[in-house]
Legacy VTK file of the C-alpha trace (Angstrom):
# vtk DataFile Version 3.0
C-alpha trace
ASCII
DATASET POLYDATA
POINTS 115 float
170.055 168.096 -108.658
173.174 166.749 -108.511
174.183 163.636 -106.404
177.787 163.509 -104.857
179.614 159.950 -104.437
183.055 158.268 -103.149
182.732 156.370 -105.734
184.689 158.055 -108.548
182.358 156.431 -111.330
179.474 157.540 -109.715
180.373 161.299 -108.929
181.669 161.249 -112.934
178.024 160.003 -113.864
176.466 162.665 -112.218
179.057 165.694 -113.501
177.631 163.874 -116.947
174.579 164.226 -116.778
174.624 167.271 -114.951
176.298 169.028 -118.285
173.935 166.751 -120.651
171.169 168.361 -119.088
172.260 171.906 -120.118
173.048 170.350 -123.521
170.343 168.474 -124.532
167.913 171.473 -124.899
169.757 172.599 -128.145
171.208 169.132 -128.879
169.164 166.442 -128.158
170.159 163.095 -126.441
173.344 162.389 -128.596
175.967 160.937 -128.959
177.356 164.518 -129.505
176.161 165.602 -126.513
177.530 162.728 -124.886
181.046 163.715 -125.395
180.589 167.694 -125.021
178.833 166.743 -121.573
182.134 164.464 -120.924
184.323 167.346 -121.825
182.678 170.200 -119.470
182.887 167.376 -116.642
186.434 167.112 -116.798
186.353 163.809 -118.505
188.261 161.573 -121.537
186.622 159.919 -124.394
188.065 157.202 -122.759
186.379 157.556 -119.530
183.217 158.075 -120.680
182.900 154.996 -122.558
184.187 152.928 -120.087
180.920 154.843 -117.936
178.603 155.191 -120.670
179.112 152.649 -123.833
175.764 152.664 -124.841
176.235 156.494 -124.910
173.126 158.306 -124.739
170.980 155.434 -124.149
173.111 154.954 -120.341
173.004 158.642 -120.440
169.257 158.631 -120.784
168.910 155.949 -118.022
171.003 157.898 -115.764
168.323 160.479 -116.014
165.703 158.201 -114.952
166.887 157.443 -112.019
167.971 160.215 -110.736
164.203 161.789 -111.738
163.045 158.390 -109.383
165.570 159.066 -106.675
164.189 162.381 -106.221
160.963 161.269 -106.275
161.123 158.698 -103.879
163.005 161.160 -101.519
160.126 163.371 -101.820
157.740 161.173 -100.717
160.496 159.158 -97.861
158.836 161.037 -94.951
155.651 159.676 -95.977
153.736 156.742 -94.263
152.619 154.865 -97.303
149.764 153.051 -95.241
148.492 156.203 -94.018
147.655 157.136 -97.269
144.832 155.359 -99.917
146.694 154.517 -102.973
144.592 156.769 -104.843
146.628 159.681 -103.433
149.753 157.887 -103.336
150.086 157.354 -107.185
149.687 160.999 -107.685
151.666 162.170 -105.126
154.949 159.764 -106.509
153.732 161.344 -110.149
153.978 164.794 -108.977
157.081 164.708 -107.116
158.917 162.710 -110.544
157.469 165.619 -112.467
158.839 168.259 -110.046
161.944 166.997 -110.149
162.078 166.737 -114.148
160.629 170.253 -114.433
164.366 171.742 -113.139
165.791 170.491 -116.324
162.657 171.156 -118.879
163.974 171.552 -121.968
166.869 168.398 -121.480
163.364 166.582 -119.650
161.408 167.133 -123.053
164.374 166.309 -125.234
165.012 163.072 -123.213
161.264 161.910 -123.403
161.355 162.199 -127.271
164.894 160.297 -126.713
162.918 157.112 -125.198
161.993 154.359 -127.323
LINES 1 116
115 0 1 2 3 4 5 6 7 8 9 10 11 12 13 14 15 16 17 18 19 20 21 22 23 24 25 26 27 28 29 30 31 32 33 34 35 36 37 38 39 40 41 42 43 44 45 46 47 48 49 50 51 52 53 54 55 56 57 58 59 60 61 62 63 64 65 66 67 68 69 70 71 72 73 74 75 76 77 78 79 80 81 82 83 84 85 86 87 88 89 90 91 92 93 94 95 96 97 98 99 100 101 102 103 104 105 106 107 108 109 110 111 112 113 114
């Protein structure tokens, strides 16, 4: 689920996480995984600490909102008052899940990650 960008740190960010989320099955949210994401996204050492200094941890929040962005475009065709908020809680819940299950193993992996 990759976002595209003008904005060259943006478009980097996602080519990141992109190749972290192929990684971090077998390797966990690392610092490791960090750089070999960096490297199959065409990127420096350099560059990716100047994008991601806290390393896994930006990495990791990266993830999060991409996993909200999708969920709120999911549910942008939906009236929110036409709906009780009974149903709209689940529905947001289910779409964030959707989008998380495309990336399972990196998903499970990042959600030991978080603190």
């Amino acid at each position: 689920m990759s976002q595209t960008s003008d904005n060259w740190a943006d478009s980097a960010e996602a080519k990141v996480l992109d190749a972290a989320l192929e990684l971090a099955g077998e390797h966990g949210w690392s610092a490791k995984t960090v750089l070999r994401a960096a490297q199959a996204a065409g990127l420096s050492a350099g560059d990716v600490e100047l994008l991601m200094p806290g390393g896994p941890r930006d990495l990791a929040a990266l993830y999060s909102r991409r996993l909200d962005r999708a969920m709120l475009d999911a549910l942008a065709d939906v009236d929110p008052r036409s709906l009780k908020i009974r149903q709209r809680i689940p529905r947001a819940v289910q779409a964030r899940q959707d989008a998380a299950a495309a990336h399972e193993a990196g998903t499970r992996r990042w959600a030991g990650f978080l603190p």
